[in-house]
LOMARPA-654348 format. One record per residue (C-alpha): x, y negated, z; residue number from 1. Coordinates in Angstrom, 1 decimal. Example, Ala and Ser with C-alpha at 12.3 -4.5 7.8 and 13.67 -1.06 7.14 Angstrom:
REM LOMARPA-654348
<site><xx>12.3</xx><yy>4.5</yy><zz>7.8</zz><num>1</num></site>
<site><xx>13.7</xx><yy>1.1</yy><zz>7.1</zz><num>2</num></site>
REM end
This chain:
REM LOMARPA-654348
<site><xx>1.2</xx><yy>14.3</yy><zz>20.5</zz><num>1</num></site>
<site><xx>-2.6</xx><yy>14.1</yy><zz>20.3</zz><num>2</num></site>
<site><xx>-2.6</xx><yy>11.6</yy><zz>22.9</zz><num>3</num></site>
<site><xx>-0.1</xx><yy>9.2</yy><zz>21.5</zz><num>4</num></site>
<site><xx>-1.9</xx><yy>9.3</yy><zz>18.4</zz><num>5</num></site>
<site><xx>-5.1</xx><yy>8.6</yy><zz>20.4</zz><num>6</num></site>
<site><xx>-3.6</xx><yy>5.6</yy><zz>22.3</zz><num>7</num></site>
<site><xx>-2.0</xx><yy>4.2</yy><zz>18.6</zz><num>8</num></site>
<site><xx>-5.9</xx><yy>4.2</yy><zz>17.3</zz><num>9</num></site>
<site><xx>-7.0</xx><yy>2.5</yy><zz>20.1</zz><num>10</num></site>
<site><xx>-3.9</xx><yy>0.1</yy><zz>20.1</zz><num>11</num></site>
<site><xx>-5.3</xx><yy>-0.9</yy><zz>16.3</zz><num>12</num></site>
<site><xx>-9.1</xx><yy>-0.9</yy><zz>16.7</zz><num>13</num></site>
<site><xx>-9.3</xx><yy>-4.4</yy><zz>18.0</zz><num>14</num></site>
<site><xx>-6.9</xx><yy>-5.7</yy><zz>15.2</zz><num>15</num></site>
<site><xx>-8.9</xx><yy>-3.5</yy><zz>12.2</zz><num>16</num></site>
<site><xx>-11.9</xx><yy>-5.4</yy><zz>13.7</zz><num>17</num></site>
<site><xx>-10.9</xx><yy>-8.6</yy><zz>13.3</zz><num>18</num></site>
<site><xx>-10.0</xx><yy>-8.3</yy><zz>10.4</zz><num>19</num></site>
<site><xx>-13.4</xx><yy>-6.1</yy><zz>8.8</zz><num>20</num></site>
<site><xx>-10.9</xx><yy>-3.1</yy><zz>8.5</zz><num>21</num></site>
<site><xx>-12.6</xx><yy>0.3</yy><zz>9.9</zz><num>22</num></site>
<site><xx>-10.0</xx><yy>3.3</yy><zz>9.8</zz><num>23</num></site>
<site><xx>-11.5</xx><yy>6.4</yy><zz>7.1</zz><num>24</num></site>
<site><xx>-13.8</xx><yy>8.6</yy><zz>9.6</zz><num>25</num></site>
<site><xx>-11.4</xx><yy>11.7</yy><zz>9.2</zz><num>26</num></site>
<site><xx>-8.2</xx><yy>12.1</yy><zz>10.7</zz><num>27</num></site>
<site><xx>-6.9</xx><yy>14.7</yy><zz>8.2</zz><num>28</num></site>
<site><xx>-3.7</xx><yy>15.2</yy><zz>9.3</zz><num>29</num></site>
<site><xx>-0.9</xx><yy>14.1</yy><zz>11.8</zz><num>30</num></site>
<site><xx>3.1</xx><yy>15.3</yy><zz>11.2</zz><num>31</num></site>
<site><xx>6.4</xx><yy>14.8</yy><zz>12.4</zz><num>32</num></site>
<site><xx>8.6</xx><yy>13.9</yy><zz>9.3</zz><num>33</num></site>
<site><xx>12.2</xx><yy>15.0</yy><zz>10.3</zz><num>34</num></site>
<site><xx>15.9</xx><yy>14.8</yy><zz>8.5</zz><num>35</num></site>
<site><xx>17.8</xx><yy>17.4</yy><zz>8.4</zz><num>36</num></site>
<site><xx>14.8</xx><yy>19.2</yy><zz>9.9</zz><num>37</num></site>
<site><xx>15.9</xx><yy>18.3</yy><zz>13.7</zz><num>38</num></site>
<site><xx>16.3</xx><yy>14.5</yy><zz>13.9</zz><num>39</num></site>
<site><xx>12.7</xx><yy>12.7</yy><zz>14.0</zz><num>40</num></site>
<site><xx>12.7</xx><yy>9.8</yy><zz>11.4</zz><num>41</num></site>
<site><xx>8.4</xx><yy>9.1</yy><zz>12.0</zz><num>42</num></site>
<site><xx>5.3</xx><yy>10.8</yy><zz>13.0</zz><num>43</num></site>
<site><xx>3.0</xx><yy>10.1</yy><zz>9.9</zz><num>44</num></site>
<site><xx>-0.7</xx><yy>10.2</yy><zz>10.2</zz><num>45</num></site>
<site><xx>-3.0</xx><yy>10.7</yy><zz>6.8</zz><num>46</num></site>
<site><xx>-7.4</xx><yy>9.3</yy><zz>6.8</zz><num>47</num></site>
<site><xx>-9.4</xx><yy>9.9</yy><zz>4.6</zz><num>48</num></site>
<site><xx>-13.2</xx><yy>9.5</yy><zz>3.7</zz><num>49</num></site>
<site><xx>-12.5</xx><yy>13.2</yy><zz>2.1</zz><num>50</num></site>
<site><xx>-10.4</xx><yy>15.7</yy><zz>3.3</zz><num>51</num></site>
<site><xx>-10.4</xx><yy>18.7</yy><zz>1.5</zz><num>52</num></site>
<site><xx>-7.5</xx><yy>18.8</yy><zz>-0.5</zz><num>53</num></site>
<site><xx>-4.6</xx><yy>16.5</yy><zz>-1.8</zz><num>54</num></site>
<site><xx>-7.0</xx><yy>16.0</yy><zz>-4.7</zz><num>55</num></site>
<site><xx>-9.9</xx><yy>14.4</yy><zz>-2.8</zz><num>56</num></site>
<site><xx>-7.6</xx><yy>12.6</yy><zz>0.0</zz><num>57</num></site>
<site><xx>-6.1</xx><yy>10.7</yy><zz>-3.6</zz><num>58</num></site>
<site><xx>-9.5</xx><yy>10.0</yy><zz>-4.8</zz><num>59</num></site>
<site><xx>-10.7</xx><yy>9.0</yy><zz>-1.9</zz><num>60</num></site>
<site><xx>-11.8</xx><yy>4.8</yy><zz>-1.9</zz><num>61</num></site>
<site><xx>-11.1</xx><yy>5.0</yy><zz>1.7</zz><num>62</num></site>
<site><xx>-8.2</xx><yy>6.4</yy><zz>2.9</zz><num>63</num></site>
<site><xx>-5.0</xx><yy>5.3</yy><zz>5.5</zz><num>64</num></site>
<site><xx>-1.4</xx><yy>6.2</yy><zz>6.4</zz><num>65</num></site>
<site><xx>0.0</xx><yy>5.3</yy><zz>10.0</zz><num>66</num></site>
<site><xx>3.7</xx><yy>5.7</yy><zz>10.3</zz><num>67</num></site>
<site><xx>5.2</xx><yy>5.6</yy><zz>14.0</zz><num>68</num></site>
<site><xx>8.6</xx><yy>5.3</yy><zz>13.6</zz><num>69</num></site>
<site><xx>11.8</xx><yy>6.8</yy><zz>15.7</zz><num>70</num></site>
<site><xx>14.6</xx><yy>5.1</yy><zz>13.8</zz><num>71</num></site>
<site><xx>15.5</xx><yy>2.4</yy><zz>12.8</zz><num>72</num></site>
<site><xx>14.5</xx><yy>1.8</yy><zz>8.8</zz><num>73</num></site>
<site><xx>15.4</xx><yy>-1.4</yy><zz>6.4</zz><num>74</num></site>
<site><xx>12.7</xx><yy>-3.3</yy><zz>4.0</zz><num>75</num></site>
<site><xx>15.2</xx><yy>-2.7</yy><zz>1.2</zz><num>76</num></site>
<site><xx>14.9</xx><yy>1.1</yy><zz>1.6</zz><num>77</num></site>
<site><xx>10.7</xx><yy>0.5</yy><zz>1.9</zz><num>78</num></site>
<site><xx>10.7</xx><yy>-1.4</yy><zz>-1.4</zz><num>79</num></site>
<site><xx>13.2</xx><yy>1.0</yy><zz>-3.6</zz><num>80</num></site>
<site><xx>11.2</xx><yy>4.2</yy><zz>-2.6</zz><num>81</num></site>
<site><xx>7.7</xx><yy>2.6</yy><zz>-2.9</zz><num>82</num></site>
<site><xx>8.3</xx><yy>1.4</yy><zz>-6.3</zz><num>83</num></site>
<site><xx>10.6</xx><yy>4.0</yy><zz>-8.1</zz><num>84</num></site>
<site><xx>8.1</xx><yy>6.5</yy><zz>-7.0</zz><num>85</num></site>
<site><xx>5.0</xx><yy>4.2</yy><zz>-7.9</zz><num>86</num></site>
<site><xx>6.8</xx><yy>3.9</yy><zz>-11.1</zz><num>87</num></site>
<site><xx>7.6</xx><yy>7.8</yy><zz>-11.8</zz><num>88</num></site>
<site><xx>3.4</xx><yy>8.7</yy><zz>-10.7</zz><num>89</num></site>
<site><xx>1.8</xx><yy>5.6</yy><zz>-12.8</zz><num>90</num></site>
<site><xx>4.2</xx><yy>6.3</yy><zz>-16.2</zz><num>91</num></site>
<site><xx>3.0</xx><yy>9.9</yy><zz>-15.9</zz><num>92</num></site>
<site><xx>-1.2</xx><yy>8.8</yy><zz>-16.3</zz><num>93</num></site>
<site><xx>-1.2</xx><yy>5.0</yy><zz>-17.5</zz><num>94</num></site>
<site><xx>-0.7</xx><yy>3.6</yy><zz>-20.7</zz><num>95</num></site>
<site><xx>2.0</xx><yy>1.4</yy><zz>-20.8</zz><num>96</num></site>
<site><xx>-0.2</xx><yy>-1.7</yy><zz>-21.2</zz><num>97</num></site>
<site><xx>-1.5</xx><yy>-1.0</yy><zz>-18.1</zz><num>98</num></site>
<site><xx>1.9</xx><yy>0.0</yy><zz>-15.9</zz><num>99</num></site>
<site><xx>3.8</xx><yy>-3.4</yy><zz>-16.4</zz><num>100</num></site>
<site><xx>0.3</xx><yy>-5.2</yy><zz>-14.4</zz><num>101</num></site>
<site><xx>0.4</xx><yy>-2.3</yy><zz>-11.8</zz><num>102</num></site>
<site><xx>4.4</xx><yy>-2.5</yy><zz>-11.5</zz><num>103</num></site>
<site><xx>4.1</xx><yy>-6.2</yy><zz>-11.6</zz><num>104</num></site>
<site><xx>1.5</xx><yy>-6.3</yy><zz>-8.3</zz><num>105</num></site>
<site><xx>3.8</xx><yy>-3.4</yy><zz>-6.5</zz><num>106</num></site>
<site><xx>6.2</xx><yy>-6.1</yy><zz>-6.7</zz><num>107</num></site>
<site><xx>4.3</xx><yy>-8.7</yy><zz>-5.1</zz><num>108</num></site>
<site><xx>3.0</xx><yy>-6.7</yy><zz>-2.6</zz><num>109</num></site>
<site><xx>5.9</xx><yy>-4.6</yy><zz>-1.4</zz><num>110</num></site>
<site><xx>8.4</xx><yy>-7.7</yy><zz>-0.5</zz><num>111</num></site>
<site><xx>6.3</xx><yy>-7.5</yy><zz>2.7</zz><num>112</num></site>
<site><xx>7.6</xx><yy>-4.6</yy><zz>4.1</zz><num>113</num></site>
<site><xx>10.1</xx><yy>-5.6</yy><zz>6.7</zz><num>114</num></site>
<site><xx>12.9</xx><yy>-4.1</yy><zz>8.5</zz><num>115</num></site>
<site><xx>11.3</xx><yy>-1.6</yy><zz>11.1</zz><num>116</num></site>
<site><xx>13.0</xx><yy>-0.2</yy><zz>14.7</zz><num>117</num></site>
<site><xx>12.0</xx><yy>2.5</yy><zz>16.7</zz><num>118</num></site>
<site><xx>8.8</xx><yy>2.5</yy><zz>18.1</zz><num>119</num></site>
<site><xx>7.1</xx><yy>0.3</yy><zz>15.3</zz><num>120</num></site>
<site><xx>4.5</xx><yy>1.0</yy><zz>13.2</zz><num>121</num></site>
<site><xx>3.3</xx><yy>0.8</yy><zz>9.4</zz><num>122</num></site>
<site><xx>-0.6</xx><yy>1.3</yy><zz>8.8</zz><num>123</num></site>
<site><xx>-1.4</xx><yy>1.2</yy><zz>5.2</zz><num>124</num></site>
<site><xx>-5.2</xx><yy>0.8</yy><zz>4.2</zz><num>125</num></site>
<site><xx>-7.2</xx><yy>1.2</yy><zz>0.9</zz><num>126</num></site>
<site><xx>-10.6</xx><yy>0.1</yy><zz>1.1</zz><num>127</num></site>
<site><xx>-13.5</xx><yy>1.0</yy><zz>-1.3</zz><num>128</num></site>
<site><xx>-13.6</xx><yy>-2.5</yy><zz>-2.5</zz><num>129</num></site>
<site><xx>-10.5</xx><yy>-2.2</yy><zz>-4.2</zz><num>130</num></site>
<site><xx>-8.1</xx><yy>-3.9</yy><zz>-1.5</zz><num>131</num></site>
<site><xx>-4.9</xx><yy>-2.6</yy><zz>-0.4</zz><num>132</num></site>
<site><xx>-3.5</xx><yy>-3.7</yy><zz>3.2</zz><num>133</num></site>
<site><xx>-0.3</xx><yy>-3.7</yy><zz>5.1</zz><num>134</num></site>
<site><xx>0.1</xx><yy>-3.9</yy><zz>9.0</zz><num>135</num></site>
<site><xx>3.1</xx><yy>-3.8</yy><zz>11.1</zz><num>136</num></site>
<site><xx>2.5</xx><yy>-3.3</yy><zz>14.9</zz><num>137</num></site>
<site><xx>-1.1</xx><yy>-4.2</yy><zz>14.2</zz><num>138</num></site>
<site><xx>-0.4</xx><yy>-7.4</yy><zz>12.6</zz><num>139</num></site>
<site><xx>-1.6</xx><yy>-8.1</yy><zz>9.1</zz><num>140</num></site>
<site><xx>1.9</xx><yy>-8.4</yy><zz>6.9</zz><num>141</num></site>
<site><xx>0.3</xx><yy>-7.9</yy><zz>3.0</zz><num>142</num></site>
<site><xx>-2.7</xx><yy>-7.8</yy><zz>0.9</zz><num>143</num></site>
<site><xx>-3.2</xx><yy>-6.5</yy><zz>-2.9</zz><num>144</num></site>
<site><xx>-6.9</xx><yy>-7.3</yy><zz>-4.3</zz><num>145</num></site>
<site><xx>-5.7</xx><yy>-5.6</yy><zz>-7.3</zz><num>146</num></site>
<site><xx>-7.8</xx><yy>-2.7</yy><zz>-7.9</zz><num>147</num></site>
<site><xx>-5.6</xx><yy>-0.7</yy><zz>-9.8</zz><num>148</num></site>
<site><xx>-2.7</xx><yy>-0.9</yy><zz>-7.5</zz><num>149</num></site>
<site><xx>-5.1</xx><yy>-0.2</yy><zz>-4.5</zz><num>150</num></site>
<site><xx>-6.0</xx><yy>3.3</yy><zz>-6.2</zz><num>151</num></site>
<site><xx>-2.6</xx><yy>4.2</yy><zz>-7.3</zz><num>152</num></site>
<site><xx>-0.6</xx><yy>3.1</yy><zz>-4.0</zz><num>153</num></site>
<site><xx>-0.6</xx><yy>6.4</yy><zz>-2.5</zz><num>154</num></site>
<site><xx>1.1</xx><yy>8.3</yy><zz>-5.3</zz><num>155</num></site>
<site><xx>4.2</xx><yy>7.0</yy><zz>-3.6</zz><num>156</num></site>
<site><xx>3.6</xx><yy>9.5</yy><zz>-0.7</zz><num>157</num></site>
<site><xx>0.8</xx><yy>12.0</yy><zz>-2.3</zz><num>158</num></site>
<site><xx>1.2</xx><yy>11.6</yy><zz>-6.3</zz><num>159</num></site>
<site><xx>3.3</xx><yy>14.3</yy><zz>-8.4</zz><num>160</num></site>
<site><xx>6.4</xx><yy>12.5</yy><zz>-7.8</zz><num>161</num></site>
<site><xx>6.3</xx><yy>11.7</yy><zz>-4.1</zz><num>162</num></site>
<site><xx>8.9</xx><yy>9.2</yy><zz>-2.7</zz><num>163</num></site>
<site><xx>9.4</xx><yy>12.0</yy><zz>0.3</zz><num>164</num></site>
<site><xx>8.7</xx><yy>15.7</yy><zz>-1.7</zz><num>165</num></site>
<site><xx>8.7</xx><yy>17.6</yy><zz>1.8</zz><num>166</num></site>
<site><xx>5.7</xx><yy>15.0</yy><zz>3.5</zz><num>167</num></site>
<site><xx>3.4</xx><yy>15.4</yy><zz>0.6</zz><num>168</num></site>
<site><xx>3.8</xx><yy>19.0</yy><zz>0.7</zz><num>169</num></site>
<site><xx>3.0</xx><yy>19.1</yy><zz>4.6</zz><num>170</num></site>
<site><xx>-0.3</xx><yy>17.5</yy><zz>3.5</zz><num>171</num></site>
<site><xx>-1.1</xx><yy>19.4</yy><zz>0.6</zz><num>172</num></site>
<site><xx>-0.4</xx><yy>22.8</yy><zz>2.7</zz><num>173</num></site>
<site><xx>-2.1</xx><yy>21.5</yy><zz>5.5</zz><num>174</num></site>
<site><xx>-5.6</xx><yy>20.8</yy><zz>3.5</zz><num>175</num></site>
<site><xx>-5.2</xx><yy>23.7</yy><zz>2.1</zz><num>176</num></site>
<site><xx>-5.3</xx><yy>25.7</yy><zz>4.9</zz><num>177</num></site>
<site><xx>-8.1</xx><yy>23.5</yy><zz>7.2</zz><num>178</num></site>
<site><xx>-10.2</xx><yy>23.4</yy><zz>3.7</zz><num>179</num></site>
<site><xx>-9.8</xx><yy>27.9</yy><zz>3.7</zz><num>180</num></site>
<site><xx>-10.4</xx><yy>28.1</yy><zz>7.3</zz><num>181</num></site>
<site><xx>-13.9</xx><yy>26.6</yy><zz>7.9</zz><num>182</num></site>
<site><xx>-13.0</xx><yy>24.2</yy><zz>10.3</zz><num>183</num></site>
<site><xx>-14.2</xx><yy>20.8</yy><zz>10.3</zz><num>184</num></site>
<site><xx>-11.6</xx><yy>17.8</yy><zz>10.7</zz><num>185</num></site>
<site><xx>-11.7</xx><yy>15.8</yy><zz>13.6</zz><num>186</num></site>
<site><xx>-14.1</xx><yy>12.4</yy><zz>12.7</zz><num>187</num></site>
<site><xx>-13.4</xx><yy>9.4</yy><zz>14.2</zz><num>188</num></site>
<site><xx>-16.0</xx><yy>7.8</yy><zz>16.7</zz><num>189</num></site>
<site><xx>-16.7</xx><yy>4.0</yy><zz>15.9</zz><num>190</num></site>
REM end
C-alpha cells in the first residue's frame, strides 16, 4: 500500500508544479474506506501542515485529501454529501449572514465533481492563501478563491457532522494515537 501511495505522489508532482500547488509536508494518514466493512469503495489519504490531532489537521491553512477510488461513484452523489454535510458543520459555527455566501460558493464549486470509475482519483487542496482546488487524475477540474469556503471545505469529511462518520473517526483515532506515541509523521521530500 505504501508504495502505491508513493507512485500516486509522484504521479501528481509534475501537475501540482505546474500549477504552484506543493502537497502539505506531512502525510498524516493513509486508509482504506470500506462498505460493509469488506468491499473497498477508496483508499483516502489526509496532509497536513499540522498533524497532531483532528483539531490542528482542520486549522491547518495547508492541508490535502487524495481519494483513489475502487468503484465506481456519480457526481450527483459527490455534490449531495459535500453540501448537506457542509451545510450541517457551517450552521453549527456561522451566523446565518455568513452561511447563505459559504453555501452559495459550495454550489459553485462542487458542480465540478464528475462521475468517477475505478482507479480514478480526487485530490482536494487548501492553500494558505485562501484557495481551494479540485483535481481529477491530476487534472485541474475547480477552483474556489473564496476564503471562507476554503477553511470550512473539510468539515464535510473532518467537521462534527462528517459526510462519512466512520472516515473521520479513522483520522481522529489515528492522530490520536501517532500524537500519544512520540512518533514523528512521515514529511514529504520536495
Amino acid at each position: 500500500m505504501r508504495k502505491n501511495n508513493l507512485l500516486t505522489l509522484l504521479l501528481f508532482l509534475p501537475i501540482l508544479g505546474e500549477t504552484s500547488q506543493v502537497l502539505p509536508k506531512t502525510h498524516c494518514h493513509t486508509t482504506e474506506l470500506k462498505w460493509a466493512g469488506w468491499l473497498k469503495i477508496a483508499t483516502v489519504t489526509l496532509y497536513a501542515d499540522q498533524c497532531l490531532s483532528l483539531s490542528s489537521v482542520r486549522q491547518s491553512a495547508n492541508k490535502a485529501l487524495l481519494f483513489e477510488f475502487h468503484r465506481t461513484i456519480k457526481r450527483d452523489y459527490f455534490i449531495q454529501q459535500a453540501e448537506s454535510s457542509l451545510e450541517q458543520n457551517i450552521r453549527q459555527i456561522k451566523t446565518s449572514q455568513n452561511v447563505e455566501g459559504i453555501l452559495h460558493q459550495a454550489q459553485l464549486f462542487n458542480v465540478n465533481y464528475q462521475n468517477i470509475e475505478a482507479g480514478d482519483s480526487y485530490l482536494i487542496i487548501t492553500e494558505e492563501i485562501g484557495t481551494l482546488k479540485l483535481f481529477k487524475n491530476q487534472d485541474l477540474i475547480g477552483q474556489s478563491n473564496h476564503s471562507e469556503l476554503a477553511q470550512h471545505y473539510f468539515d464535510i469529511w473532518l467537521g462534527s457532522k462528517p459526510a462519512i462518520r466512520k472516515l473521520r473517526n479513522i483520522f481522529k483515532h489515528a492522530l490520536a494515537k501517532h500524537s500519544n506515541s512520540g512518533l514523528t509523521l512521515v514529511q514529504s521530500t520536495n
